[in-house]
C-alpha positions as CSV (number, residue, x, y, z in Angstrom):
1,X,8.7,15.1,-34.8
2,X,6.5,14.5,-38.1
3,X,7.9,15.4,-41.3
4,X,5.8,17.3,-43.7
5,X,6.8,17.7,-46.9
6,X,3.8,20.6,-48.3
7,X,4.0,20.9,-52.5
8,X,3.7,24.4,-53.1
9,X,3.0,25.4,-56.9
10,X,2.1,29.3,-56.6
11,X,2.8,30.8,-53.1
12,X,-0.6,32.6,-53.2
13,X,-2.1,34.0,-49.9
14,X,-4.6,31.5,-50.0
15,X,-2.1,28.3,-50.2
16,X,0.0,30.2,-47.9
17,X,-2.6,30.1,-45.1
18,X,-2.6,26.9,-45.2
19,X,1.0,26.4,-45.3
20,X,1.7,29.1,-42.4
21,X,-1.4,26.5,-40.0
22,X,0.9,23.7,-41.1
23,X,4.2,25.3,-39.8
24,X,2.5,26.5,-36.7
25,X,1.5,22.6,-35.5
26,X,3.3,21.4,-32.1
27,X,5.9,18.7,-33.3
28,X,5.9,19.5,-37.6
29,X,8.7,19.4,-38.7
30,X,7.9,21.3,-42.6
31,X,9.7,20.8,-45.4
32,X,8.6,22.7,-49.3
33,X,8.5,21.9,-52.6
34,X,8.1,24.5,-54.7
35,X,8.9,26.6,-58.0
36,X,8.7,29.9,-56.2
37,X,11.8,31.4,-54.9
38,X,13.1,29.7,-51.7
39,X,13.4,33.7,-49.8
40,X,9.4,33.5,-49.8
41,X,9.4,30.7,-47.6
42,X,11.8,31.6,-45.5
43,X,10.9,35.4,-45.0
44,X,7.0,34.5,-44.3
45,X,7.9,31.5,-42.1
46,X,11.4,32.2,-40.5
47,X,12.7,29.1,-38.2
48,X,9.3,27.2,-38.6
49,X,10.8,26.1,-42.4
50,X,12.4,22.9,-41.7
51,X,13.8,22.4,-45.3
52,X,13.3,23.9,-48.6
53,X,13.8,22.3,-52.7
54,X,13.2,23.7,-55.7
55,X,11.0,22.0,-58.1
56,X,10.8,23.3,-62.1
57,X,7.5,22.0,-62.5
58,X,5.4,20.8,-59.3
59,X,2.5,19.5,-60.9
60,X,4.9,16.5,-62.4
61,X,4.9,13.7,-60.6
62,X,8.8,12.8,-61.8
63,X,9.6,16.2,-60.7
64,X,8.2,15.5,-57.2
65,X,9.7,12.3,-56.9
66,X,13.2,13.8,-57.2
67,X,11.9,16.8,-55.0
68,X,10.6,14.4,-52.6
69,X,13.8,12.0,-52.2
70,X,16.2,16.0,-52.2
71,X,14.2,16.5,-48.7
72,X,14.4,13.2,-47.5
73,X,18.1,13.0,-47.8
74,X,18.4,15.7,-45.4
75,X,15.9,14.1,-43.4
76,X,17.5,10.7,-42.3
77,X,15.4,9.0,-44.8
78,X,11.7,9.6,-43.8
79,X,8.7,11.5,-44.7
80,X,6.0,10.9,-43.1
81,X,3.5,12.5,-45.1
82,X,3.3,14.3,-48.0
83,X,0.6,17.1,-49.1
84,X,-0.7,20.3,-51.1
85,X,-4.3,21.6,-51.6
86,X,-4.1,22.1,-55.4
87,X,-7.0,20.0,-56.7
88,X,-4.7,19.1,-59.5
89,X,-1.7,18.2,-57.5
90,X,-3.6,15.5,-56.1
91,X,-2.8,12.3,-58.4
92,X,0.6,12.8,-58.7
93,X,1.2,13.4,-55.2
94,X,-0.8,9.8,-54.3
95,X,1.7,8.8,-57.3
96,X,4.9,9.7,-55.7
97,X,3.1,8.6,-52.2
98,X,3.0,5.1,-53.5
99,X,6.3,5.2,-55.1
100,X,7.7,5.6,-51.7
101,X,5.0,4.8,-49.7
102,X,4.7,7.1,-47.6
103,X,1.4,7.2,-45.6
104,X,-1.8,8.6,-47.0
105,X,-4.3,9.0,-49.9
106,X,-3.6,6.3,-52.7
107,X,-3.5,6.7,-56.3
108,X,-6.9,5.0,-57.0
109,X,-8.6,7.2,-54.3
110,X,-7.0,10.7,-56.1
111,X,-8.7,9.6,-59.2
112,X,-11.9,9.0,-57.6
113,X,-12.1,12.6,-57.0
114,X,-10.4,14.1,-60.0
115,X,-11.7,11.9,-62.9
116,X,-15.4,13.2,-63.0
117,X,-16.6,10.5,-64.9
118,X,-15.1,7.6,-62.8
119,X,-16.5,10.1,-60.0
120,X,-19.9,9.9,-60.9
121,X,-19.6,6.1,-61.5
122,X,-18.9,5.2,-58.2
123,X,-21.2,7.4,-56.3
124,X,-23.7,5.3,-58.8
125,X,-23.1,2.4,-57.7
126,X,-23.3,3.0,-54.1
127,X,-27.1,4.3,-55.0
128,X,-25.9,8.0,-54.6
129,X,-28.1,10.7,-56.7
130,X,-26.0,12.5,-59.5
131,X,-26.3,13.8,-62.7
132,X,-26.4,11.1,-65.8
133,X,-22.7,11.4,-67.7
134,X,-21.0,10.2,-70.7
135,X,-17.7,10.4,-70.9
136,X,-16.9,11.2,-75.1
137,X,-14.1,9.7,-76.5
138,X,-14.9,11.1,-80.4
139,X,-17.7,13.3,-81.9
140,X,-20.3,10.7,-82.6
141,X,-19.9,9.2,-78.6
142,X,-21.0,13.1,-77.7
143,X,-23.8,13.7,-79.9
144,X,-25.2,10.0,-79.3
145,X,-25.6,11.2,-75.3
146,X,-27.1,14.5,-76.6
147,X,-29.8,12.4,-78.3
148,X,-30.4,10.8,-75.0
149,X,-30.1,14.5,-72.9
150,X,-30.7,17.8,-73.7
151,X,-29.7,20.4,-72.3
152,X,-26.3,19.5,-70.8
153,X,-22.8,20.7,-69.6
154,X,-19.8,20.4,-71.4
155,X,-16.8,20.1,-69.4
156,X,-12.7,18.2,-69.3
157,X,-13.7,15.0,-66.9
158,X,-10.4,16.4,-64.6
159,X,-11.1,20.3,-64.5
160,X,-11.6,22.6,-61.5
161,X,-13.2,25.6,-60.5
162,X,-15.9,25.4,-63.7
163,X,-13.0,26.2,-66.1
164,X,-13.8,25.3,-69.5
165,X,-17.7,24.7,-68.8
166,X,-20.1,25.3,-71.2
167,X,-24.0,25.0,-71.3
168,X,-25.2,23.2,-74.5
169,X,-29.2,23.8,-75.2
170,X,-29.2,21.9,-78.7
171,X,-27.7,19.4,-80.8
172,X,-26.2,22.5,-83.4
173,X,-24.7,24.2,-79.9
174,X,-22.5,20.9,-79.0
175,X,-21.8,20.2,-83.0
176,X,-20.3,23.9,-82.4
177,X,-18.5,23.2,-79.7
178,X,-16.9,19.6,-81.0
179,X,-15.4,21.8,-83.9
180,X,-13.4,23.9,-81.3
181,X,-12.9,21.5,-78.7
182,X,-12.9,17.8,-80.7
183,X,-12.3,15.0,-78.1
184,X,-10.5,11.9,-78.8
185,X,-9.0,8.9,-77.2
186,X,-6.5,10.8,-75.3
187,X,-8.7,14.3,-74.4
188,X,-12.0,13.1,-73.4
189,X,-15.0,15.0,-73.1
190,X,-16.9,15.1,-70.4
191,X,-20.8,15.6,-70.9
192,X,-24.0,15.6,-68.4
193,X,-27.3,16.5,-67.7
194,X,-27.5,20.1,-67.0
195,X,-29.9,20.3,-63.9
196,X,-31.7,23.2,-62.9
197,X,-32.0,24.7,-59.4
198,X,-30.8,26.0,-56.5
199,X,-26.7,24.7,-56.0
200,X,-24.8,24.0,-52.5
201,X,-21.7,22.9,-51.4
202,X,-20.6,20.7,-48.5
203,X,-17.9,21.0,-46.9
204,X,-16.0,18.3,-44.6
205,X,-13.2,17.1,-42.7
206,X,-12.3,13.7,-42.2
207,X,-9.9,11.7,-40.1
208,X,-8.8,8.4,-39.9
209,X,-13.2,7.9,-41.5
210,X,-14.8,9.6,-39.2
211,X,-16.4,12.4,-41.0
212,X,-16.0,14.8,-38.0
213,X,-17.7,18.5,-39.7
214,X,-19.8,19.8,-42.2
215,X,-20.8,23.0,-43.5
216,X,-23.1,23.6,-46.1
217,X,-23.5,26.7,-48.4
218,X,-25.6,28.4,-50.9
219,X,-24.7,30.0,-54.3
220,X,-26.8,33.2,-55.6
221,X,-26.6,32.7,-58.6
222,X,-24.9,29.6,-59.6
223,X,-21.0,29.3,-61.1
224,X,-22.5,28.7,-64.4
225,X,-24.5,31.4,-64.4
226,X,-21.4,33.7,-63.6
227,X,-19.0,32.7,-65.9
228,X,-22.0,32.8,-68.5
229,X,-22.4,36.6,-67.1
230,X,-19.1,38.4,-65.9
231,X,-20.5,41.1,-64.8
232,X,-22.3,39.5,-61.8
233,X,-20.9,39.6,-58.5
234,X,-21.7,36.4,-57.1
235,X,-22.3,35.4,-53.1
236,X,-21.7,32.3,-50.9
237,X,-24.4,32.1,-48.2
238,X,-23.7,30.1,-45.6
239,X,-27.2,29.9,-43.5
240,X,-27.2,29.9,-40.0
241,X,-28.8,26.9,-39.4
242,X,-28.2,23.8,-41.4
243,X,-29.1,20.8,-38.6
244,X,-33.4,21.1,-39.9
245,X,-35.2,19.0,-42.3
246,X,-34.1,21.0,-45.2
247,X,-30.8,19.7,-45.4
248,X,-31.1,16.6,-44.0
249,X,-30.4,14.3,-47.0
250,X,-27.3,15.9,-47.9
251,X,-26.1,15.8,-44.2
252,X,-26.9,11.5,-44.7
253,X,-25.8,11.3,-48.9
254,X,-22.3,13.8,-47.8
255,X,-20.9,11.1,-46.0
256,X,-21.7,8.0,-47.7
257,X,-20.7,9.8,-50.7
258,X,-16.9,9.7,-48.9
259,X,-16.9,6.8,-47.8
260,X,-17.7,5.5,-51.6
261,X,-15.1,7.6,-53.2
262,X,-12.3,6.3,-50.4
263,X,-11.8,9.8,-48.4
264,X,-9.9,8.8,-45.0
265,X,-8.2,11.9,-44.2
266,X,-8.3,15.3,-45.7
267,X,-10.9,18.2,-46.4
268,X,-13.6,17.7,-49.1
269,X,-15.4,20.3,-51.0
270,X,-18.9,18.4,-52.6
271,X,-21.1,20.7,-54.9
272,X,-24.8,19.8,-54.6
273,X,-28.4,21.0,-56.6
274,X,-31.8,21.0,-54.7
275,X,-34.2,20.3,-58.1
276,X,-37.4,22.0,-58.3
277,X,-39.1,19.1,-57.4
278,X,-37.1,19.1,-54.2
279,X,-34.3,16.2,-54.8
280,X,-31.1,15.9,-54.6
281,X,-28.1,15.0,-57.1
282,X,-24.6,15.5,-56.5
283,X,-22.5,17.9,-58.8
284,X,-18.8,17.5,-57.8
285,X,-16.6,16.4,-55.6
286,X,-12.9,17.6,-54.6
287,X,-10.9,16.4,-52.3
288,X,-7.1,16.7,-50.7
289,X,-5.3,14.5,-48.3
290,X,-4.0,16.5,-45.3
């Protein structure tokens, strides 16, 4: 038997698909951390839940720790992996991997995908397209990069799901903004070029490197665009044929893009813009060990 410990924060139905494919593997033996109620577990997943712990606050890495070594008492002494699918659960989970190393993505290779600054960075330097960045440490470090690049998006360099993303068009817009959201030495602000056209996703899983599937979507209109306009019901296209000419640069930058930023194992969610012009830059990357 394997034993799976799965972090659970919020036991929404979309976590908890995940959670009921996990229980339903030949030779799992699951375990949960979580700060729901232990009856939610066990009523949705009966004899399939091999241990449960309570955890006040999941998304601590101290907190997991002690949740981790609760389970692991019960368990002879050995987990042999650890996982969740929250994008922000992913550092401190390589953290309390480490700690007691148990087998899987490392701490350096979380921060690869949740730092977007560092992100960006490395996909750089392995001669991957992506939007030019500055990550602001004070007011003057922001509006220095807005002398260099106008229009751009506003962002925290560890959010998810284009929370807290703004457009800036001009210098006054981001002065604006730096009043309500100043950054400093320990809240960092992340800023890039805003780039215009059509965005994608692609989606993979990996194991043990080999990047084994892809899919690749379209958004009409773009998240931006939404949040900037709540009243628009926005769609996910996913074409039915993505093997063509028209994607084949992302189908050769996906993976190389992976193997820069360290992803082994896990699923990977890569946000991507076709320019007018007809290149390429990489948005985002997210990515969770499984």
């Amino acid at each position: 038997m394997v034993n799976v410990i799965f972090v659970v924060p919020y036991a929404m139905e979309t976590t908890m698909r995940f959670v009921r494919a996990m229980a339903n593997l030949p030779g799992v033996n699951l375990g949960i951390l979580s700060q729901e109620p232990g009856e939610r577990f066990s009523e949705e997943l009966g004899t399939r839940l091999g241990c449960y712990h309570y955890v006040r606050n999941p998304l601590d890495a101290n907190d997991l720790a002690e949740g981790v070594h609760a389970i692991a008492s019960n368990w002879g002494g050995r987990v042999d992996r650890l996982v969740g699918v929250l994008e922000q659960l992913q550092e401190p989970l390589a953290a309390v991997r480490e700690h007691y190393h148990i087998h899987g993505m490392s701490l350096d290779e979380a921060r690869n995908f949740r730092d977007k600054a560092r992100m960006k960075d490395v996909l750089r330097e392995a001669g991957l397209p992506c939007a030019r960045h500055r990550l602001a440490h004070s007011a003057e470090e922001a509006l220095g990069f807005a002398d260099e690049c106008l229009p751009l998006v506003a962002k925290p360099p560890d959010g998810a799901g284009a929370r807290n993303t703004m457009r800036i068009e001009t210098k006054a817009d981001l002065e604006g903004y730096l009043r309500t959201v100043p950054p400093s030495e320990y809240a960092p602000l992340m800023l890039e070029e805003f780039i215009q056209g059509k965005e994608h996703s692609f989606d993979s899983v990996s194991v043990h490197g080999e990047h084994v599937f892809h899919s690749i979507s379209s958004y009409t209109p773009t998240p931006l665009d939404v949040m900037e306009n709540p009243w628009i019901q926005w769609c996910v296209l996913l074409p039915r044929e993505i093997e063509g000419d028209e994607f084949q640069d992302i189908r050769e930058a996906g993976p190389r893009a992976l193997d820069a930023l360290g992803m082994r194992t896990g699923l990977t969610h890569m946000e991507w813009f076709r320019r007018p012009d007809g290149s390429m830059a990489i948005s985002e990357v997210a990515g969770s060990y499984t």
